[in-house]
C-alpha positions in Angstrom: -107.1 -133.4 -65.0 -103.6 -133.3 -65.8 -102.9 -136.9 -66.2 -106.1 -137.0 -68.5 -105.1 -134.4 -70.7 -101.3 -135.9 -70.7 -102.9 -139.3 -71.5 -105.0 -137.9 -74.1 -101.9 -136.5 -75.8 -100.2 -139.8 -75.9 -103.3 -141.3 -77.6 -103.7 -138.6 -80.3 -100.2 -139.2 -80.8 -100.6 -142.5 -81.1 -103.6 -142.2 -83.8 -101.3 -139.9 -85.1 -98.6 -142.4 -86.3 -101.2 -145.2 -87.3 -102.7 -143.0 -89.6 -99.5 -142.0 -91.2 -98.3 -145.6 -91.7 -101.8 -146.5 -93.0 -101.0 -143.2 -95.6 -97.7 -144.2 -96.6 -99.3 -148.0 -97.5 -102.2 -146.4 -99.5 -99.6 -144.3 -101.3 -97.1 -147.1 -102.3 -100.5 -149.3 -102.7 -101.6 -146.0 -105.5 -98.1 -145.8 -107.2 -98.2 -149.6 -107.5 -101.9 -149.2 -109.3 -100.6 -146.3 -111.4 -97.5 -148.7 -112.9 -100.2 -150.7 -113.0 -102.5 -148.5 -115.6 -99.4 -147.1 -116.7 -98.0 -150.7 -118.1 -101.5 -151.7 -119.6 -101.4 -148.6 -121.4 -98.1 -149.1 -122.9 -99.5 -152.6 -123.9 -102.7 -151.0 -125.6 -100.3 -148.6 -126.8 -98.2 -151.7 -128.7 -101.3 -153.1 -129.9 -102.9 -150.4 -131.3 -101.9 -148.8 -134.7 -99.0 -146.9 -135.2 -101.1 -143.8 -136.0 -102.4 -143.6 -132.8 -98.9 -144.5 -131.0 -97.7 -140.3 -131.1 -101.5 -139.9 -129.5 -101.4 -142.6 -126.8 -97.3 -142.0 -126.3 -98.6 -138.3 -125.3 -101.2 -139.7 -123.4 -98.8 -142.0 -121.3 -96.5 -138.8 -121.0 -98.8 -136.9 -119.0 -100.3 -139.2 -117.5 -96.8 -140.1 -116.0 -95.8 -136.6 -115.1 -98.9 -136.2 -113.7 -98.3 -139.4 -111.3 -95.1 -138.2 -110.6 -96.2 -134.6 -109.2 -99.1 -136.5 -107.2 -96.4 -139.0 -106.3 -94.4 -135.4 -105.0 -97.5 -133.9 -103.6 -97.7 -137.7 -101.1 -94.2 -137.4 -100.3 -94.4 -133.9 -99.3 -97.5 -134.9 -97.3 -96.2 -138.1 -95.7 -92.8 -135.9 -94.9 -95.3 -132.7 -93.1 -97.2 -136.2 -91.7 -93.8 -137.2 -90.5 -93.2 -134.0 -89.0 -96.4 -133.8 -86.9 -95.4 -137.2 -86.0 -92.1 -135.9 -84.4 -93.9 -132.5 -83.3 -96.4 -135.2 -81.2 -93.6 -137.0 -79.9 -92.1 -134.1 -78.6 -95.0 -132.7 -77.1 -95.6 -136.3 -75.7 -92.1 -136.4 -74.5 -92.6 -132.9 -72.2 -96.3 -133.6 -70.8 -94.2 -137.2 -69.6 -91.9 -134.8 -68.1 -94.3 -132.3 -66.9 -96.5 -135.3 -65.3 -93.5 -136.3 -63.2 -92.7 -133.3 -62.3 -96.6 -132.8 -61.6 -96.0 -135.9 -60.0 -93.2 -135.2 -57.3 -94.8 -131.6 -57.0 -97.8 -133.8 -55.7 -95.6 -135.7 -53.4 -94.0 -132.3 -51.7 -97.7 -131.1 -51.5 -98.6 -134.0 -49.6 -95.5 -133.6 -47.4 -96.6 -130.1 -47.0 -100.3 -131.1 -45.8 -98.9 -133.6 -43.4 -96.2 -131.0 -41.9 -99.1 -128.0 -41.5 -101.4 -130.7 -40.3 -99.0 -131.8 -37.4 -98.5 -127.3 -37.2 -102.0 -127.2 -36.8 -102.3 -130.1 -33.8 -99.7 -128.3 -32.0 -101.2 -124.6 -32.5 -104.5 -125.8 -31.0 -102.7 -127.6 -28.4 -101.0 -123.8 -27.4 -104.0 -122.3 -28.0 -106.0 -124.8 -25.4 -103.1 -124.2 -23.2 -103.1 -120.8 -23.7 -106.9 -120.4 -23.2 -106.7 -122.7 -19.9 -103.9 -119.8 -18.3 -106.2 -117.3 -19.7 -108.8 -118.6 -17.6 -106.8 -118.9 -14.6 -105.1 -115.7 -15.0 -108.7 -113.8 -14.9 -110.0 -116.5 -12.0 -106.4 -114.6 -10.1 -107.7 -111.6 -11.5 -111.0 -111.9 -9.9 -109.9 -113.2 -6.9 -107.1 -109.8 -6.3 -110.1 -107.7 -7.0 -112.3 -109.3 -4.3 -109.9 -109.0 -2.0 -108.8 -105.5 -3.0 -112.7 -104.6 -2.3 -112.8 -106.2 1.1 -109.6 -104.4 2.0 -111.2 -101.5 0.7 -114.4 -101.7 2.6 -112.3 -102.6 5.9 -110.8 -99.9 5.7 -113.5 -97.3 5.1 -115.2 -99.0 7.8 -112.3 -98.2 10.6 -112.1 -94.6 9.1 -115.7 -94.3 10.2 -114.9 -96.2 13.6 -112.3 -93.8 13.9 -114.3 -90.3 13.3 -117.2 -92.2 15.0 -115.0 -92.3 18.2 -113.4 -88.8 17.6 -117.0 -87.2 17.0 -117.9 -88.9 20.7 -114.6 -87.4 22.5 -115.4 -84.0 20.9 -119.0 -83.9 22.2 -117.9 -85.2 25.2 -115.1 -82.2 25.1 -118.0 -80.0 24.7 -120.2 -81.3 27.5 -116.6 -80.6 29.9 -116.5 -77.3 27.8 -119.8 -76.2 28.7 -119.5 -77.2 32.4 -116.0 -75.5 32.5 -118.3 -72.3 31.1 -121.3 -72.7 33.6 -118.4 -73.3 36.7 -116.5 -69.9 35.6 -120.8 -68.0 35.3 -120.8 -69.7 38.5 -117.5 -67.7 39.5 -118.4 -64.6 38.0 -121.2 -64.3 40.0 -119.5 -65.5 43.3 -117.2 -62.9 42.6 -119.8 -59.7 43.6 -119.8 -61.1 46.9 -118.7 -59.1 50.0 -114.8 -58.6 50.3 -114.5 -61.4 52.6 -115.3 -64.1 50.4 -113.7 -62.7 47.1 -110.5 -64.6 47.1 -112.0 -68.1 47.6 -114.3 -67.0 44.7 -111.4 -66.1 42.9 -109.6 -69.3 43.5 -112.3 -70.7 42.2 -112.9 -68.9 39.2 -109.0 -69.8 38.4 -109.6 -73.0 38.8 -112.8 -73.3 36.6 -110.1 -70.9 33.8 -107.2 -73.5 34.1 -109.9 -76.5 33.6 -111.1 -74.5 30.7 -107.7 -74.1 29.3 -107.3 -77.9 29.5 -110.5 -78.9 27.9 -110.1 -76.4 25.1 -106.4 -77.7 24.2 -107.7 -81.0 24.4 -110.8 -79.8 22.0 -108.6 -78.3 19.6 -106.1 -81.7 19.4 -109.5 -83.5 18.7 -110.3 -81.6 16.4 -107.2 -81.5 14.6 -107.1 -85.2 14.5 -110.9 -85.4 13.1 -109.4 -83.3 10.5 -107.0 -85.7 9.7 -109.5 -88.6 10.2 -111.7 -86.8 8.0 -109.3 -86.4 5.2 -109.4 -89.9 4.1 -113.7 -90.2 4.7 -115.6 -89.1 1.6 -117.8 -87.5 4.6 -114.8 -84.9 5.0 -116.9 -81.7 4.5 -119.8 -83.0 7.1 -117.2 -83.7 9.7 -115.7 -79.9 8.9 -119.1 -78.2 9.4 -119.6 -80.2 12.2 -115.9 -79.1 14.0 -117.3 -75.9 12.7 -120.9 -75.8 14.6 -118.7 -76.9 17.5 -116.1 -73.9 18.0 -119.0 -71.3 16.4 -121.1 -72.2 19.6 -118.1 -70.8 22.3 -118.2 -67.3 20.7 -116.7 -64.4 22.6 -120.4 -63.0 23.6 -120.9 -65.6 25.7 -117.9 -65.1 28.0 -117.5 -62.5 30.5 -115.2 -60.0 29.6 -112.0 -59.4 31.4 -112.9 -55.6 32.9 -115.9 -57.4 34.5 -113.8 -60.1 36.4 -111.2 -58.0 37.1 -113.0 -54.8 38.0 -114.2 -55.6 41.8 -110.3 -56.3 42.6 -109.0 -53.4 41.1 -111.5 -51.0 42.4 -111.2 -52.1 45.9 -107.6 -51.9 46.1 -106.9 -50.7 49.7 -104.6 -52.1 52.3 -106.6 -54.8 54.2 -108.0 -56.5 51.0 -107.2 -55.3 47.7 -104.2 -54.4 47.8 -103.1 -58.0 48.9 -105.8 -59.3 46.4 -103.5 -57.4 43.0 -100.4 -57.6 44.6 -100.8 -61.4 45.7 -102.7 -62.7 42.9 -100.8 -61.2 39.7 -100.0 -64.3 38.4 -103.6 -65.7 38.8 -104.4 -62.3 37.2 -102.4 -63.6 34.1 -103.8 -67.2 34.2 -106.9 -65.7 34.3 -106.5 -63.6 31.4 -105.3 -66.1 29.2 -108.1 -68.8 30.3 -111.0 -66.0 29.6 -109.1 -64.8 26.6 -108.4 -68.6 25.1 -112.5 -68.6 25.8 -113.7 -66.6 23.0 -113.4 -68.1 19.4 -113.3 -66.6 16.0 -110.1 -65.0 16.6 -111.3 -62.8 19.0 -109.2 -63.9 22.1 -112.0 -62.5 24.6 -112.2 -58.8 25.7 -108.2 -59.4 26.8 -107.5 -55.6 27.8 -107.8 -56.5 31.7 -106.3 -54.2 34.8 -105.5 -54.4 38.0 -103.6 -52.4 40.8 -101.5 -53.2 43.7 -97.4 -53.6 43.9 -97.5 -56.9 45.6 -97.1 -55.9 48.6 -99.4 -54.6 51.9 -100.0 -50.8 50.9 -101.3 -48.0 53.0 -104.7 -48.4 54.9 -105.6 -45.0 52.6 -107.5 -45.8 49.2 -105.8 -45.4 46.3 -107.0 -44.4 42.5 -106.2 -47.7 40.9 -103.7 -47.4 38.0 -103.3 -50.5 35.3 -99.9 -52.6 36.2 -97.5 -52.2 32.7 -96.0 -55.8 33.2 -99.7 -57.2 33.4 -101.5 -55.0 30.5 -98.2 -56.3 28.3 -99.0 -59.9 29.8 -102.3 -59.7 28.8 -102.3 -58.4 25.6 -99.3 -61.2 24.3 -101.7 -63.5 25.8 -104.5 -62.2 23.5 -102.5 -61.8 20.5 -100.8 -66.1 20.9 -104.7 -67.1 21.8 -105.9 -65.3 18.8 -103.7 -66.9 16.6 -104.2 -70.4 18.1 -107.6 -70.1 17.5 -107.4 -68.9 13.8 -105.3 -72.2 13.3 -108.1 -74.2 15.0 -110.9 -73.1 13.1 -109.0 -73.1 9.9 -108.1 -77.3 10.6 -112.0 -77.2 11.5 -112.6 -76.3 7.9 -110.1 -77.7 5.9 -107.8 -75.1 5.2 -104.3 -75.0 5.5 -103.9 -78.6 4.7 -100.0 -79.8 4.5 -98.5 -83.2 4.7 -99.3 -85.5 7.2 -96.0 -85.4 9.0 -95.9 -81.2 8.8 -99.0 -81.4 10.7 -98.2 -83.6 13.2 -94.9 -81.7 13.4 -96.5 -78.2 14.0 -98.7 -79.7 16.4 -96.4 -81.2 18.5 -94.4 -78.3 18.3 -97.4 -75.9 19.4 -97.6 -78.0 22.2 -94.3 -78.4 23.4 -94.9 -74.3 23.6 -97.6 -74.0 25.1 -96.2 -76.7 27.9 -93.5 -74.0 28.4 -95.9 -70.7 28.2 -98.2 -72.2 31.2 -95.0 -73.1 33.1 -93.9 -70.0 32.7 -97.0 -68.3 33.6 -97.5 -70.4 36.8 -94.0 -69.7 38.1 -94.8 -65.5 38.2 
């Protein structure tokens, strides 16, 4: 459109100067014609009378001034024709100019489209690049995330396997519990025999105390560590009530109290039996207290008040009013208190209180059994 127009200028400006020579030849063509008329005037003039010479001398006068300003009037014309001429030139002169410029502006435009073209092929080369890591990236992506799962699910399953197993040693800890229980009834009721057969029913029921003791330390480390097991399972709270059920069912009422076992010894202690019975069997007496005691759960700690008689020693064939031992009542009642307080930390790991980190835990545990390694030692070696 440019070039048009540009074009078009250079023909207007051509007419332009055609039709200003063809003016000037009409002019000099008129001004010839007017000497012309003026010269056969002068010659009608000569001819004609002298009376009408002034007239027609007038006549020529004007009519020669008034060529003249006509002749003015062209010029003027033919110099504004001139003018436009020059004005057209000019204007001819910058639309040349402005079409090369146009020109080389088209040039750098073309440049342009061929550099942003070659842009362009090399952006959608990065971009199909781009997409093809995009695509591996997410196929990575979906790959972690699969595997994340199955590690996930692995996991969850040996957590299971785990409290599965524990769940199977703690009801088998309870069956032993339980048997330990119906072997000390057994005991008890041994014990009301005749005076003959009360020490082997003693031994006996100390035996079925200690294997009590056992079982319940053992019952309390399993459930400690289903605690801990249970702590990672979203089944957590189940596995609480059920360590819960488990230590609720070996309540204090269903264990003899300490009076009861201890009674028939103290009451018949005399010189041929009983007396050798207190005397030799004070330290059973203390096993025996903490076995019953470490029995009861809820924090009780069994009946735990206990007595017995005898100095350890053969007394008098007279019977005696039997008087509770101060080194066994104190005994006794520090067993009750430490079993009391080992089974408030049991049932409070049964239901999830108390919770610390892993390696206090393990920590404490280790430490409570390291003491109460040293507390049965101890307790055997009275």
């Amino acid at each position: 459109g440019d070039e048009d127009e540009e074009r078009g200028g250079e023909k207007r400006g051509e007419q332009a100067g055609r039709a200003e020579e063809e003016r000037e030849e009409e002019d000099e063509d008129e001004d010839g014609s007017d000497m012309q008329r003026v010269f056969e005037m002068l010659s009608i003039s000569s001819s004609s009378p002298s009376d009408d010479k002034a007239a027609s001398a007038r006549l020529v006068r004007d009519r020669i001034e008034q060529v003249m300003r006509e002749k003015e009037k062209m010029r003027e014309m033919v110099d504004e024709q001139k003018a436009a001429v020059k004005r057209a030139e000019e204007r001819a002169k910058s639309a040349e100019a402005a079409m090369a410029q146009r020109e080389e502006d088209l040039l750098l435009l073309k440049e342009t489209e061929e550099a942003l073209r070659h842009e362009m092929a090399e952006i959608k080369l990065e971009a199909m690049n781009a997409s093809k890591k995009v695509q591996e990236l997410e196929g990575r992506l979906q790959k972690e995330e699969k595997q994340r799962k199955d590690m996930e699910e692995n996991s969850q399953q040996t957590i299971l396997r785990e409290r599965r197993s524990s769940i199977a040693s703690l009801c088998a800890e309870t069956g032993k519990m339980r048997e330990a229980e119906r072997r000390a009834k057994e005991a008890e009721e041994k014990a009301s025999m005749k005076q003959s057969e009360k020490e082997e029913v003693f031994d006996e029921l100390l035996e079925a105390c200690q294997l009590l003791m056992r079982e319940r330390t053992k019952l309390v480390q399993h459930i400690e560590h289903l605690s801990e097991v249970s702590a990672w399972s979203t089944t957590r709270k189940q596995a609480a009530q059920f360590s819960q059920g488990i230590l609720s069912t070996f309540d204090s009422s269903h264990w003899p109290s300490l009076n009861t076992l201890l009674s028939p010894i103290s009451s018949e202690s005399n010189g041929h039996g009983g007396g050798r019975m207190a005397g030799g069997k004070s330290s059973r007496s203390g096993e025996l207290a903490s076995g019953v005691g470490e029995m009861g759960s809820g924090g009780s700690g069994g009946s735990g008040s206990g007595s017995g008689s005898g100095s350890g020693h053969r007394m008098s064939t007279t019977t005696s009013t039997s008087q509770p031992r101060p080194m066994v009542n104190a005994m006794l009642t520090d067993l009750e208190h430490k079993v009391t307080k080992a089974f408030e930390k049991a049932r409070a790991v049964a239901v999830g209180e108390g919770r610390g980190e892993r390696g206090e835990k393990s920590k404490k545990r280790w430490n409570r059994r390291d003491k109460g390694g040293r507390e049965r030692e101890q307790y055997s070696n009275v």
